[in-house]
FIVEXTOR-439022 format. One record per atom (N, C-alpha, C): residue number from 1; x, y, z. Coordinates in steps of 0.2 Angstrom, whole numbers, padded with zeros to 4 digits. Layout:
<pts>
   num      px      py      pz
   NUM       X       Y       Z
...
</pts>
This chain:
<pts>
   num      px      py      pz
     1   -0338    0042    0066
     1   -0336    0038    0072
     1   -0339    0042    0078
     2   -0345    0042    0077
     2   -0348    0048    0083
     2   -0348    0043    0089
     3   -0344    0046    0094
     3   -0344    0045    0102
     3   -0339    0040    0102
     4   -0332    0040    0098
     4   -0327    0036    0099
     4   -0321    0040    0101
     5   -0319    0037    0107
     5   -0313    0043    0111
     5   -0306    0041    0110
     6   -0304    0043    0107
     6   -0297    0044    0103
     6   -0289    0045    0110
     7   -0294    0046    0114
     7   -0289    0048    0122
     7   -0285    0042    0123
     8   -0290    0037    0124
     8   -0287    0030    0125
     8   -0283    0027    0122
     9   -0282    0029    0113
     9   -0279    0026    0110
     9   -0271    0029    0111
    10   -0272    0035    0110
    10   -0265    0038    0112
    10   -0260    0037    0120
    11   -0265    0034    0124
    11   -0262    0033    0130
    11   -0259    0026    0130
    12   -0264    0022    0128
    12   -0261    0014    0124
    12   -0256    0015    0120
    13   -0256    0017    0114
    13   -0250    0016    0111
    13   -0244    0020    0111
    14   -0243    0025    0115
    14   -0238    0029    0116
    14   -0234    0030    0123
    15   -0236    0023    0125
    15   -0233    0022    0130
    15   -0225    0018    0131
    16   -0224    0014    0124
    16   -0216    0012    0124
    16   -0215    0016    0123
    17   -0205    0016    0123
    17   -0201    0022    0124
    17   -0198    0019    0115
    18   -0200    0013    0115
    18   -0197    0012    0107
    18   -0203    0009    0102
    19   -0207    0015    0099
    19   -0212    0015    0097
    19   -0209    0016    0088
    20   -0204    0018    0087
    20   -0202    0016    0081
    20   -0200    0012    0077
    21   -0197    0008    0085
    21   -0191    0002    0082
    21   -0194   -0003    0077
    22   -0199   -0003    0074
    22   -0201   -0009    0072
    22   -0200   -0004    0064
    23   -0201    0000    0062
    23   -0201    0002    0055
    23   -0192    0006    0055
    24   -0193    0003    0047
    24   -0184    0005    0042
    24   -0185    0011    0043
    25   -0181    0017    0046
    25   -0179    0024    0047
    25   -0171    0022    0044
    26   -0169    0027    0040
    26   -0164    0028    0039
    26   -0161    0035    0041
    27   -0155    0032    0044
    27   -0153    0041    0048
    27   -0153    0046    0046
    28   -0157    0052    0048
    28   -0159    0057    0049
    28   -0165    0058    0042
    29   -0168    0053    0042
    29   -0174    0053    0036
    29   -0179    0058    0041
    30   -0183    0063    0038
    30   -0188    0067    0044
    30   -0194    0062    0044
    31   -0196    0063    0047
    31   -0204    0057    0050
    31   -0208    0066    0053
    32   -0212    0066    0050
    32   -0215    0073    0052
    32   -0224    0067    0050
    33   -0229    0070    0056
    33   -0236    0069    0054
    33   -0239    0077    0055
    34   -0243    0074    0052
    34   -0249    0081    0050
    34   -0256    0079    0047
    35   -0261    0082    0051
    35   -0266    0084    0048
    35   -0269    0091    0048
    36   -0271    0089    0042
    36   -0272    0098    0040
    36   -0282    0097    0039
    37   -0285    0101    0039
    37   -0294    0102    0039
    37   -0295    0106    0036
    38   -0301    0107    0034
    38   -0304    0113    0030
    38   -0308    0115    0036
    39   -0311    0113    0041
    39   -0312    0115    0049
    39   -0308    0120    0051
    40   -0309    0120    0058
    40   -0306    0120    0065
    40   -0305    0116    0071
    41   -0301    0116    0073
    41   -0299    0111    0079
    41   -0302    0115    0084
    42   -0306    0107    0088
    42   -0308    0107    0096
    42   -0301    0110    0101
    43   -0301    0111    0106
    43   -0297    0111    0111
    43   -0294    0105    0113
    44   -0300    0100    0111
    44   -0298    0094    0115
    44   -0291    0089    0110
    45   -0294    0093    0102
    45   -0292    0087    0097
    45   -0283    0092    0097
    46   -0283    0097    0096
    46   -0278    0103    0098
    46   -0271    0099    0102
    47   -0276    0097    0108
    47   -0270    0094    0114
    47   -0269    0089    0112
    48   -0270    0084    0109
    48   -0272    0076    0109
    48   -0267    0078    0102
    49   -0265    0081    0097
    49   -0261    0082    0092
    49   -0256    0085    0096
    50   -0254    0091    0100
    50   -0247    0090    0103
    50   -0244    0087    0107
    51   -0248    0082    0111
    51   -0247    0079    0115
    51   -0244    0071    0112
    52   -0248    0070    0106
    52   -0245    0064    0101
    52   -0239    0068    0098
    53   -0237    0074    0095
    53   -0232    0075    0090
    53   -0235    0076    0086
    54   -0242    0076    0081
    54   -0245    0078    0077
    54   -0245    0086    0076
    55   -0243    0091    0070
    55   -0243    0095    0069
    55   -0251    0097    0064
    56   -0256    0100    0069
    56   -0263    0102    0065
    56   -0263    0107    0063
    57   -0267    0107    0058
    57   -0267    0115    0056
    57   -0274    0116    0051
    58   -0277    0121    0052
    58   -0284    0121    0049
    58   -0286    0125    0043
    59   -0290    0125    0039
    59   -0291    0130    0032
    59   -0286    0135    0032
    60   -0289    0138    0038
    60   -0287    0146    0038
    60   -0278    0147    0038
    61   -0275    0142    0045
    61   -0269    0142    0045
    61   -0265    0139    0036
    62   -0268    0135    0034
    62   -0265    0132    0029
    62   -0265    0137    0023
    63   -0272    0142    0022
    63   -0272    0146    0017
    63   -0267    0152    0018
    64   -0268    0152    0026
    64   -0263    0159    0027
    64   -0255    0155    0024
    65   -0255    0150    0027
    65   -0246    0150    0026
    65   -0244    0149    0017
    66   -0248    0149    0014
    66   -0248    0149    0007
    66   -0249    0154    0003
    67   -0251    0158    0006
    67   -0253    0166    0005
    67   -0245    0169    0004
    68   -0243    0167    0012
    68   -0237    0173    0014
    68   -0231    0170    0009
    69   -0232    0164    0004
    69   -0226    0161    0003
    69   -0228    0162   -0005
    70   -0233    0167   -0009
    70   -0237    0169   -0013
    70   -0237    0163   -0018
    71   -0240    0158   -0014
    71   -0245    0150   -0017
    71   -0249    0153   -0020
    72   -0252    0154   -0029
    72   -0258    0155   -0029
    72   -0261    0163   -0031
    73   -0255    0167   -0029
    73   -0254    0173   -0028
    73   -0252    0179   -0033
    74   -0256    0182   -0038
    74   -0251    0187   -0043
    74   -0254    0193   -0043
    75   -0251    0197   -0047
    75   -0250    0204   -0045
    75   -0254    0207   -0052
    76   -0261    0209   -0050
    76   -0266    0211   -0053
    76   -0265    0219   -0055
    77   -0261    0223   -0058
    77   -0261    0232   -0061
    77   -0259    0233   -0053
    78   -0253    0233   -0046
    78   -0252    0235   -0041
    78   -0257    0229   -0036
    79   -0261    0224   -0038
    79   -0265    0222   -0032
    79   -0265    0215   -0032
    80   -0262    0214   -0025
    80   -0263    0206   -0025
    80   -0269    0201   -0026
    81   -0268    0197   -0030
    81   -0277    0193   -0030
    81   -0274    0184   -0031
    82   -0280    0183   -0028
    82   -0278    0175   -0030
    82   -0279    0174   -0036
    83   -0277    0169   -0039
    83   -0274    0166   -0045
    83   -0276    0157   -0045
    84   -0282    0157   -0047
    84   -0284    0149   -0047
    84   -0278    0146   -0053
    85   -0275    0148   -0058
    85   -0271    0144   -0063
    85   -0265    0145   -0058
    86   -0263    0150   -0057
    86   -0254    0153   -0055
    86   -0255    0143   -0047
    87   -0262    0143   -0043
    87   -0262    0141   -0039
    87   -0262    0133   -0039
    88   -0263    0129   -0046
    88   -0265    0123   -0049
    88   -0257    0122   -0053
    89   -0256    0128   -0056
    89   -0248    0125   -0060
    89   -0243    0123   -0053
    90   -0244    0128   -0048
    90   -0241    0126   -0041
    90   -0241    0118   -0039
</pts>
């Protein structure tokens, strides 16, 4: 979608203040979006996800947060090493 500006969209459709009334939410169900990339995020794509509520997060963020939470992760004679099986049984 080269040279389609995504700015517009978000300015149009997040402009009602009841922009959810129309879908079943049941009380306190979480509604969380995200996208996640094996990239990096522009600055511009950055603001345009906090600005919507979208939480982005790129390879490196994603690998780190799975790392710290030992996704994938086992203990080689004293040494940490990733673990493609320990990572896939996950």
């Amino acid at each position: 979608m080269s040279g389609f500006d995504f700015t517009w969209r978000y300015k149009v459709f997040t402009t009602s203040d009841e922009i959810f009334d129309d879908l079943k939410l049941l009380l306190l169900n979480p509604l969380v979006a995200m996208f996640l990339t094996t990239r990096r995020f522009t600055s511009d794509a950055l603001e345009l996800a906090q600005k919507s509520g979208v939480i982005a997060r790129s390879g490196e963020q994603l690998t780190v947060f799975l790392a710290d939470r030992g996704i994938g992760i086992s203990n080689d004679k004293g040494t940490m090493k990733f673990d493609k099986g320990q990572f896939h049984k996950w």
